[in-house]
N, C-alpha and C positions, 0 to 999 in steps of 0.2 A: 504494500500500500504506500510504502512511504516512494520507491521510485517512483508509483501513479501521481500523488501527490507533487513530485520535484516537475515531473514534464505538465503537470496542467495547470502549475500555477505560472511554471516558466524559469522559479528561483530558487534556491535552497532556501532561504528566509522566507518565500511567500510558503513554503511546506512547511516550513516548521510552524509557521504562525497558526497555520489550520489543522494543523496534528498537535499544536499545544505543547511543542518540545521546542530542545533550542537547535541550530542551525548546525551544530558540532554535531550533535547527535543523528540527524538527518544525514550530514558527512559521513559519520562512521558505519551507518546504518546499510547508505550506498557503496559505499569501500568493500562491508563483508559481502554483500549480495555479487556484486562483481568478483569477489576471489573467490566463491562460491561456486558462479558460473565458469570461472575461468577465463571473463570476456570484458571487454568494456562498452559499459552502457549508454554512458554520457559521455560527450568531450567536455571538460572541463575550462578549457585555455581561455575560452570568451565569459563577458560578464553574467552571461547567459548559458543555461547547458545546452547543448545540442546534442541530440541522440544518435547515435552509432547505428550505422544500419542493423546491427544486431539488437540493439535498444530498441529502433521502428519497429523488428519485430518482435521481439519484447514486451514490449506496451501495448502492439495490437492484440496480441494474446491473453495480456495480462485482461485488457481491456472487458475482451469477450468473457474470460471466468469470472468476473468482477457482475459483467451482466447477467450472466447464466445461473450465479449466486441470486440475485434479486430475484431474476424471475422466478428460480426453485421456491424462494422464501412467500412468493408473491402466490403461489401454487398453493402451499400448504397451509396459508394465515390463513384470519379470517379476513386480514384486509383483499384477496381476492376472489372472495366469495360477496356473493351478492346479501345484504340481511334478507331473512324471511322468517317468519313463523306471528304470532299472535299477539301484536302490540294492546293492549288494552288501556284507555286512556279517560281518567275523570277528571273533570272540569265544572265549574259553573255553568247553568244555561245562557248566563250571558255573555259568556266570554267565548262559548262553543260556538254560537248562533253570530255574534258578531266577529270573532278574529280567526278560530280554525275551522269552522266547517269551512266557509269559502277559500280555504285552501289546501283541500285533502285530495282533489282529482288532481292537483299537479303533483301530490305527495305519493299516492297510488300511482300513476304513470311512472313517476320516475323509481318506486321501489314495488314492482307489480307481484313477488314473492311475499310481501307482506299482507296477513289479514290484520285485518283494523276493527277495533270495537272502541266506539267512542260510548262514556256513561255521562250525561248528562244531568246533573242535579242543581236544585236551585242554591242559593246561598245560605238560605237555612239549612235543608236537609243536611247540605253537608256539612255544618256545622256541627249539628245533631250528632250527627255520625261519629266526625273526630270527636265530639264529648264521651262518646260511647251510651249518648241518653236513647238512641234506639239504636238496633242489630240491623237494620235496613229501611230503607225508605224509598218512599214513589219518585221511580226517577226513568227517565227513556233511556233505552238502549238502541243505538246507532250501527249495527254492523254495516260495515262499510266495505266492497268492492266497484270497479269499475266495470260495466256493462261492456 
């Protein structure tokens, strides 16, 4: 990571600042990677590195496992899955009726895996409720999908 870091930022100091280490260490870091290889990666001589044709490929290599890692990780989360199952959702009648109902067919289009039950209660009931002065109260239920 850290030779990814030296060619994309352009500097050993722009890598170090973004890996949170210091610019020696980045140096030594690329020193072992190269005796390593047995090769060199970077030319050094300019203010600037430039890559070794062994480094171009190198990094395009590097590159591509660096992608192939995301997208495995992106495979198996839940951030590539889409949400679905059973939101259930209570509210005031007047905050249903004025601020999210008219806005659940763009909420439904865009996460169409989701079933949706909105419960609507007035400002007492639910009051009531959270005191625990009754176990339920008259209130509408909404199931909600898109036609």
């Amino acid at each position: 990571m850290v030779f990814l870091n030296v060619v994309d930022s352009g500097t050993l100091s722009g890598a170090a600042r973004k890996l949170g280490v210091s610019a020696a260490a980045v140096s030594a870091t690329l020193a072992r990677l190269e005796k390593k290889l047995a090769v060199r990666l970077l030319d050094h001589t300019t203010r600037r590195p430039a890559m070794t044709p062994e480094g171009t490929e190198f990094y395009a290599r590097c590159k591509q496992i660096v992608s192939d890692l995301d997208d495995a990780e992106r495979a198996v989360s839940q951030n590539g899955k889409e949400p679905g199952d059973l939101l259930r959702v209570g509210m005031p009648q007047g905050l249903g009726r004025m601020w999210i109902i008219p806005q659940l067919p763009r909420f439904l289009r865009q996460y169409p895996a989701i079933s949706l039950e909105v419960v609507c209660r007035s400002a007492l009931q639910a009051a009531l409720l959270a005191l625990g002065v009754v176990r339920s109260g008259r209130c509408w239920r909404l199931p909600l999908a898109l036609p």
